[in-house]
N, C-alpha and C positions, 0 to 999 in steps of 0.2 A: 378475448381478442388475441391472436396470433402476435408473438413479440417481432415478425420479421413480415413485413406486405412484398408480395413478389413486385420488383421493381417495377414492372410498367403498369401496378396497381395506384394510380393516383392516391387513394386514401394513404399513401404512405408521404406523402408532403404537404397534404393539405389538413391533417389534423396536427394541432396545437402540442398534445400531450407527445404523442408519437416522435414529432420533430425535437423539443427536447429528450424523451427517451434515449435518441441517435445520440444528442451533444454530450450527455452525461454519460453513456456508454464510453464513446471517444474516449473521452476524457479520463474516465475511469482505467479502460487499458495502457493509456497515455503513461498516470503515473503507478498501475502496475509495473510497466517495463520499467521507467527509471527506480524504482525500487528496488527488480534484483539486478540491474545495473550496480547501483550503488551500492547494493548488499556486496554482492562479486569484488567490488573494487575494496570493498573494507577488508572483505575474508585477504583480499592479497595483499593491501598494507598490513596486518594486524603477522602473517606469515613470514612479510621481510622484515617489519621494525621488531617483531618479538621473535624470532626462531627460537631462541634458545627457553623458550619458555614452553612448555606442552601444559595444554589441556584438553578432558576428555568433551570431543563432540555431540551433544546431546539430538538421538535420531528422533523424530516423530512415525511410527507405522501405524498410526491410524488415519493418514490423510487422505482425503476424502478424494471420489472416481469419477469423472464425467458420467452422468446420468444416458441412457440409450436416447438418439436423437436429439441432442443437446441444442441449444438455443447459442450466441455470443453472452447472454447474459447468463446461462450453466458454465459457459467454459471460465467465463470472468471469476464467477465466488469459486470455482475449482482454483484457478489460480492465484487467487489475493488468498484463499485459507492455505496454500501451498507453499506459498514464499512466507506469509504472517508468519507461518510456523520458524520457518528459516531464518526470519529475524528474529524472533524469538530465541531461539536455540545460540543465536551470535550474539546476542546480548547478555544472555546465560555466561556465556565463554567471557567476554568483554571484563563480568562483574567480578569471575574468577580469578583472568588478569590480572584489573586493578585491585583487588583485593578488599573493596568497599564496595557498599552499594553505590547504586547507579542514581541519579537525581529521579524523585520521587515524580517529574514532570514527564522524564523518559518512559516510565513504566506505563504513565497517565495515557500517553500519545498510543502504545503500543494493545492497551486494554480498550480505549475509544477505537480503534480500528478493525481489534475485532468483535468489538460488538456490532458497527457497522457493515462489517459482513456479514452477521450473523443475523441482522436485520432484511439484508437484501435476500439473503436465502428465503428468509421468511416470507417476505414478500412474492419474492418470482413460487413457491409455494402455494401463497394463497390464489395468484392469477390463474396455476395450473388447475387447480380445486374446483373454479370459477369457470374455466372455458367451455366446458360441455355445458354448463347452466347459463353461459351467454349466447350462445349456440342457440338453445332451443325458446329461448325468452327473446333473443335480441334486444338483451339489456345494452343499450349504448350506455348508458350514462352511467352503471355499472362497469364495465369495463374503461371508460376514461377513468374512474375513479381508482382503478386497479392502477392503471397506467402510472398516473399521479404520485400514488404511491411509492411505484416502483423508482420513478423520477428523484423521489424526495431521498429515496434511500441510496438510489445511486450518488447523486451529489453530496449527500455525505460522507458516502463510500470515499469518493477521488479529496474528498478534503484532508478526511483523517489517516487514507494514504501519504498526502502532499506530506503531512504536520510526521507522519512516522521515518518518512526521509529523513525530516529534521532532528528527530530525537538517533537517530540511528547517526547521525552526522558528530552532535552533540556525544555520543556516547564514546565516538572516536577519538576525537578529543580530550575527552577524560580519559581514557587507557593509554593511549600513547606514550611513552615515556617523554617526561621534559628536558630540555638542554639545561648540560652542565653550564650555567657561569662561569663567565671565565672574568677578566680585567674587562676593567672598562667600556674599552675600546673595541675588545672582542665584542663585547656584550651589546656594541651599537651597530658593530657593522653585522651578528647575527639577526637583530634587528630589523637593518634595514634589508638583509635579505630573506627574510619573512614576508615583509609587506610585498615583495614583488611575486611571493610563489605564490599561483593559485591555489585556492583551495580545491579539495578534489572533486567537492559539489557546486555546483551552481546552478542559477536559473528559480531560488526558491527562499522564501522570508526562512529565518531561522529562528523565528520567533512561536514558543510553543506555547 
């Protein structure tokens, strides 16, 4: 089954698997973007709060090409295996920074994410594999099943995106450098002007 029904194809709202197909897709690019959102905004704090500190960039040039005639769900594992890598590579720098490793939960969020896409590859794969033999069978029930799959792995996909925000948030915080104490009083009024500064993510549990 085709991953896209031309719009004014009814079977494209009135099947079950298809319609969440769409939500998890959304959702999926959703928290692609705010990941190199927040990737972006880390690379420029980690710029201003450490200038004086160099480290070497680690490039990835094996990253993977939009396939000919691509689908939203080719362009999507192109781009979460594109940016993965890019947090990857910042998290690299980050450990260099701080000069310790990183929480062994950070690495946790950042290996479940790409095995989730490595999953969805798999998947949009196998439906490819499938089409010409749905084709000539008119296996429906075959093809929901694909679909299904594809569902399952998407929504895990936008999860372990969500949970890699948070370790990437998480990691920040750890490299940072902490304020000097000063007296007291210093030490209350930098305090309370903590509590008023936003943080620079929001909108997502920090809980990994």
């Amino acid at each position: 089954m085709p991953l896209m029904y031309p719009v004014n194809d009814p079977r494209r709202y009135s099947r079950g698997p298809v319609i969440q197909l769409y939500v998890y897709l959304d959702e999926c690019y959703e928290q692609w973007r705010l990941l190199e959102k927040e990737r972006k905004r880390t690379e420029a704090i980690l710029t201003k709060k450490l200038a004086g500190k160099r480290t070497a960039a680690v490039t990835n040039t094996n990253l993977p090409k939009t396939p000919p005639n691509p689908t939203r769900v080719d362009h999507l594992i192109v781009n979460q295996m594109r940016e993965q890598a890019r947090v990857a590579s910042l998290l690299d720098r980050m450990e260099c920074l701080h000069n310790t490793p990183l929480h062994i939960n950070i690495h946790t969020a950042l290996n479940r994410n790409h095995m989730a896409i490595c999953i969805t590859q798999a998947r949009r794969k196998e439906e490819i594999a499938n089409m010409s033999k749905h084709q000539r069978q008119r296996a429906h029930f075959t093809e929901d099943r694909d679909t299904l799959l594809l569902v399952i792995a998407l929504k895990d996909l936008a999860a372990t995106t969500r949970k890699l925000r948070t370790a990437l948030w998480c990691a920040l915080q750890m490299t940072l450098p902490k304020p000097v104490k000063g007296q007291d009083h210093h030490v209350n009024k930098e305090a309370t002007g903590a509590e008023r500064c936003p943080s620079p993510f929001e909108g997502y549990s920090f809980k990994l």
